[in-house]
N, C-alpha and C positions, 0 to 999 in steps of 0.2 A: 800797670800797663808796660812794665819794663821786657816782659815778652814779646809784647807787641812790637814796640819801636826796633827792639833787637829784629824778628823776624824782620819787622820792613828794610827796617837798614842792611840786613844781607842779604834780602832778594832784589831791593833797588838801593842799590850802596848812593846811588846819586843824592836820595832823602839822606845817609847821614853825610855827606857835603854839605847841603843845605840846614841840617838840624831839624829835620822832621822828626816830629815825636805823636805818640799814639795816645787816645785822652779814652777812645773806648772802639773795642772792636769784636765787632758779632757781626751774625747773615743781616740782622735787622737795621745795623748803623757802624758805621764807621768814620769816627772822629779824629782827623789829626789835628796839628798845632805847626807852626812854621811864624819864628818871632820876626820880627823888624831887624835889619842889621844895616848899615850903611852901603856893606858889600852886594846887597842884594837888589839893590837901588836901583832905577833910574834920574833924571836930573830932575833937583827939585828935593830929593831924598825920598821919591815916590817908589813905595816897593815895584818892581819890576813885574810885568804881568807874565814874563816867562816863568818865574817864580811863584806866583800863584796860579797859574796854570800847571805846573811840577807839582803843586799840593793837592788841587783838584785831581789829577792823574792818578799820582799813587791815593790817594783817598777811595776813588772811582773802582781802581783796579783791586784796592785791597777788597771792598765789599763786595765787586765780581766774584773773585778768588774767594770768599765764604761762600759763596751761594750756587757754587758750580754743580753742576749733577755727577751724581754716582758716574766714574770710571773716567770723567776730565782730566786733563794731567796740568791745565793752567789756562791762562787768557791774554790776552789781547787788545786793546785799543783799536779799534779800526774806524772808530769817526768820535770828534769831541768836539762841543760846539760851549763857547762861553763867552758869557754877556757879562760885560761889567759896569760897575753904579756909581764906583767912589773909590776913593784912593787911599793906600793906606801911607803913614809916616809916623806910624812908630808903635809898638806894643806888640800884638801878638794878632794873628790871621790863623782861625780857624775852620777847618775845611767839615760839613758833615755832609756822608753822602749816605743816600738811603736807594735799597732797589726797586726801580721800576717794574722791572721784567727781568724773570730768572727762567729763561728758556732752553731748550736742549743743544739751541745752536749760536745763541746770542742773549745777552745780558745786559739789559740797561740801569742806567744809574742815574740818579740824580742830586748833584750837589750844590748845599751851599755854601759861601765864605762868605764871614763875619767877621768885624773886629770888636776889638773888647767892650766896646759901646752894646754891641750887638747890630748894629749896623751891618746889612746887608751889602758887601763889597761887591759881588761878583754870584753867577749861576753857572753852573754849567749842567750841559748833559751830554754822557759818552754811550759811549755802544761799544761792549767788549766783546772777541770771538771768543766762543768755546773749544777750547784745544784737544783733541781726541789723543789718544795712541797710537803712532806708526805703526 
């Protein structure tokens, strides 16, 4: 998966700030990984939910981005909604998003975050634009 993490890291350099890395990446699923760091905290040493929401994102965006139709140039975010369950404090938060709906003008997604228990931390679901050509 060292392509993978590479592409994500040069198209959202922000994932390699935070050490996002890629576990599997097809139209059908897209797994990343984002470890525990103290830096990424809120008080208490609870991972930060802007932080798992950054994981959920690019997770979301990258399976948008396989599943785009013939002649797309890229996508978009334009609504993301996430519920969370539990908190994390320490190991590794992993993000799997699968797609909803692969449409001509919008893309849905649906993910989830885990921690290494398998514990269900967090859902979310976004809706990506379909970006055409100027």
């Amino acid at each position: 998966m060292d392509d993978a993490t590479s592409l994500i890291h040069t198209t959202m350099p922000f994932c390699r700030t935070l050490g996002i890395t890629a576990r599997t990446f097809s139209p059908a699923e897209v797994t990343l990984r984002l470890q525990w760091s103290p830096e990424l905290c809120t008080a208490g040493g609870v991972l930060h939910g802007g932080a798992i929401m950054t994981l959920a994102d690019a997770a979301g965006a990258s399976c948008a981005y396989l599943n785009l139709p013939t002649g797309a140039t890229g996508t978009a975010t334009i609504e993301s909604k996430t519920n969370f369950f539990g908190a994390v404090t320490g190991g590794t938060l992993t993000a799997t998003s699968r797609p909803l709906h692969a449409g001509s003008s919008t893309i849905v997604v649906e993910t989830e975050m885990r921690d290494d228990a398998g514990r269900l931390i967090a859902k979310g679901t976004q809706t990506q634009a379909v970006l055409e050509p100027r």
